[in-house]
C-alpha positions in Angstrom: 5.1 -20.7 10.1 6.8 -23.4 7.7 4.8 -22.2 4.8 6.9 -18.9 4.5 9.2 -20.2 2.6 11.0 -18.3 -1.0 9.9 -20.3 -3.3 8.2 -18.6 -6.1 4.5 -19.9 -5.7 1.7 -17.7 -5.1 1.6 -18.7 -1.2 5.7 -18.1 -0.9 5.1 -14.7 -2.8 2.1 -14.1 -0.5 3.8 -14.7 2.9 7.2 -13.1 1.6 5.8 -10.0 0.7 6.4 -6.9 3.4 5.6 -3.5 3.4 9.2 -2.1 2.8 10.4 1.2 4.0 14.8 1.3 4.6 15.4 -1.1 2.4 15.4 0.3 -1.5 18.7 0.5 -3.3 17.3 3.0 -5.5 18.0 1.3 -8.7 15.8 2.0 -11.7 12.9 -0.7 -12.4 13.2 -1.9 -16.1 10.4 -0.2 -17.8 8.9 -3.6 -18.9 8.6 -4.9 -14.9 7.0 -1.8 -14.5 4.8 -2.3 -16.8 3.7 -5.8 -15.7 3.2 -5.0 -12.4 0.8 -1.9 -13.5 -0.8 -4.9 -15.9 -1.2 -7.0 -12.8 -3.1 -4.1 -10.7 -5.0 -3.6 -13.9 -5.9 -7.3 -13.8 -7.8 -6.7 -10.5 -11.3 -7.6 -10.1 -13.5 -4.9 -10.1 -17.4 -4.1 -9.3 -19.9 -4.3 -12.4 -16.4 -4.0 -14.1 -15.9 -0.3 -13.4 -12.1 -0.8 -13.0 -12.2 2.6 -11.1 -8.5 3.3 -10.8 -5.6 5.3 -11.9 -2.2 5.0 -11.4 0.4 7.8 -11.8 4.0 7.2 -11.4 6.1 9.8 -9.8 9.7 9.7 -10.7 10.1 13.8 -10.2 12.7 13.9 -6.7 11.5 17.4 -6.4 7.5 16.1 -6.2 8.7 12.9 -3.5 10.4 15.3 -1.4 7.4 17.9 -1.3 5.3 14.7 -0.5 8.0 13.7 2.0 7.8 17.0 4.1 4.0 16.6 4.2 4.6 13.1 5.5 7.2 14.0 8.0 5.1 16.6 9.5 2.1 14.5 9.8 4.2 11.8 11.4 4.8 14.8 14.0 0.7 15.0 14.2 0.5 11.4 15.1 3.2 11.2 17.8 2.3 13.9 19.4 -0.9 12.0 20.3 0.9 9.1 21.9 1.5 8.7 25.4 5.4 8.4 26.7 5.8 4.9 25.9 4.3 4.5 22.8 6.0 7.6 21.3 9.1 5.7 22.8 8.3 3.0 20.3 7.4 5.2 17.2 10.5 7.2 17.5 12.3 3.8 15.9 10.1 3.0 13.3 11.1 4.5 10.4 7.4 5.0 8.5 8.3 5.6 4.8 11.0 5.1 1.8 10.1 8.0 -0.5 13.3 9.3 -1.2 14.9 6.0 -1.3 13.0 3.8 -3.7 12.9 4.4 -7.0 9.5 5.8 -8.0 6.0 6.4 -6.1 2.6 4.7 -7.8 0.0 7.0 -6.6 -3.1 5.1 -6.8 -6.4 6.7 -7.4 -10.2 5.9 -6.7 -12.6 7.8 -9.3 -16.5 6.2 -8.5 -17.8 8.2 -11.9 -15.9 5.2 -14.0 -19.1 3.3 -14.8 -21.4 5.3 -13.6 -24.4 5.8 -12.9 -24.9 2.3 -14.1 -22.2 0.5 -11.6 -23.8 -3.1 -11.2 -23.2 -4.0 -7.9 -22.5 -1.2 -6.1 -26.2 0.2 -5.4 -26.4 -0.9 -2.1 -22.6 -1.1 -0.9 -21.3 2.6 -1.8 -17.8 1.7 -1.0 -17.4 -1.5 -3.8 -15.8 0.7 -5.6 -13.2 1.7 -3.2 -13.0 -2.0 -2.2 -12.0 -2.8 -5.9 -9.3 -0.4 -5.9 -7.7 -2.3 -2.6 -7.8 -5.3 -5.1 -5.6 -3.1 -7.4 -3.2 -2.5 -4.8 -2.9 -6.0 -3.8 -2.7 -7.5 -7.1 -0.1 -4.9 -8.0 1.8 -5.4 -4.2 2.1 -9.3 -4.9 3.3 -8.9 -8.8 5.8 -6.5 -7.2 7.2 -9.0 -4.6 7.1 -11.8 -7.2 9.8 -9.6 -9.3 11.8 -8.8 -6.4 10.6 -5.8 -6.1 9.7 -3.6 -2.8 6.3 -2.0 -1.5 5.9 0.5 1.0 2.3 1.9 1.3 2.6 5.4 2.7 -0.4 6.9 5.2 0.6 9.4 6.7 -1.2 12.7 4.4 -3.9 14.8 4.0 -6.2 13.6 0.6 -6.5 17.0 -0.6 -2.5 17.7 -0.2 -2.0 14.4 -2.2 -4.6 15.1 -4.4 -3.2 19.0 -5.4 0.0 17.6 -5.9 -0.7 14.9 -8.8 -3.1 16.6 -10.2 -6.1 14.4 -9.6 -9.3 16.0 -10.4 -11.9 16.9 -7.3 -13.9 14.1 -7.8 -10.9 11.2 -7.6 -9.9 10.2 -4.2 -6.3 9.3 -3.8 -6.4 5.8 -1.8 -2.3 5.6 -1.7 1.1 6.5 -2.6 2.9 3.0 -2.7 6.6 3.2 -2.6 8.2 0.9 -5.3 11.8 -0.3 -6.3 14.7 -2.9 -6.4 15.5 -3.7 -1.9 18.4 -5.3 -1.2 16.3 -7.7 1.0 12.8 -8.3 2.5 12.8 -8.8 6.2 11.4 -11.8 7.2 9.6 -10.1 10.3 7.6 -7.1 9.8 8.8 -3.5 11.0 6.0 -2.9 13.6 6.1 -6.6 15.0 10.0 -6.2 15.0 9.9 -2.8 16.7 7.4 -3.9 19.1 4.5 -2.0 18.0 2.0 -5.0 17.1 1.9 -9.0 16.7 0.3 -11.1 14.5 -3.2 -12.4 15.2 -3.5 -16.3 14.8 -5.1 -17.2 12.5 -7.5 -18.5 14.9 -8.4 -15.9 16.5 -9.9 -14.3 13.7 -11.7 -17.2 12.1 -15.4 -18.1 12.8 -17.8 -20.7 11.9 -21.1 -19.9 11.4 -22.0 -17.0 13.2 -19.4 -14.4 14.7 -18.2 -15.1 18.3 -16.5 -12.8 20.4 -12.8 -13.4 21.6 -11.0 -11.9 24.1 
């Protein structure tokens, strides 16, 4: 792909960015890149304007590692559902960078912003959730653009994650993105590196029309 280049346009930032997990230096981010990546997420459309996010950043070791045993034993729960070979494969991917990266963004989804009033989200329930993916991105792309690494962790239970920042009942947590300084971004992702998945084409997913089945 000649366009994924490291220039600083929005296309090189777009196909430079990764989702980063060994390789944080754990350097401090300058408070005032923080803050314009947060401005950036905050930037992010959203529907009938509900900007339905939160962001709390965790710098407390003693909260990442609690988070980090949660993750580690949950990475247990997913492997042990693989078959032989697949497990084979898991065992080298290395799945998060909590520890290592300077600070966690927990990002949060609370769908009583705006309400009961949200315009544009009476007939798709989730717009509101979909809005605070924009967040993510917009925040995942100002990060890259400052040199910064992302690494958007899966692997927990919403009510653990919840408990443990202190979200009220009624805000969902959507993710806990790993952020800081790397000393590089790989120029192939993890789980097409490892083996675990390849890039679709983009023409494989493209249709014209009307949606046509491919093989």
């Amino acid at each position: 792909m000649t366009h994924e280049t490291e220039d600083g346009s929005l296309y090189g930032t777009i196909f430079r960015r990764r989702d980063t997990r060994g390789e944080f230096t754990g350097e401090p981010i300058p408070e005032e890149v923080l803050r314009r990546v947060l401005s950036a997420a905050h930037a992010a459309p959203s529907v009938g304007l509900s900007q339905p996010w939160d962001f709390v950043v965790v710098s407390d070791m003693d909260l990442r590692k609690r988070f980090r045993e949660h993750v580690l034993a949950e990475r247990e729960v997913f492997e042990d559902r693989l078959d032989v070979e697949r497990a084979r494969v898991f065992a080298n991917i290395k799945i998060e960078g909590i520890v290592e990266s300077s600070a966690g963004i927990v990002v949060g989804y609370d769908p009583a912003r705006g309400a009961p009033d949200v315009l544009g989200r009476h007939a798709i329930a989730d717009a509101g959730l979909y809005s605070v993916c924009l967040a993510i991105q917009n925040l995942w792309l100002a990060a890259t653009a400052e040199g910064l690494g992302v690494g958007w962790v899966s692997f927990y239970r919403e009510e653990f994650l919840r408990d443990l920042v202190g979200f009220p009942g009624n805000v969902r947590p959507v993710a806990w993105l790993c952020v800081g300084p790397v000393r590089d971004l790989p120029t192939v992702p993890d789980l097409e590196r490892h083996g675990w998945r390849e890039r679709l084409p983009l023409d494989a997913v493209v249709h014209h029309e009307r949606y046509e089945p491919r093989g």
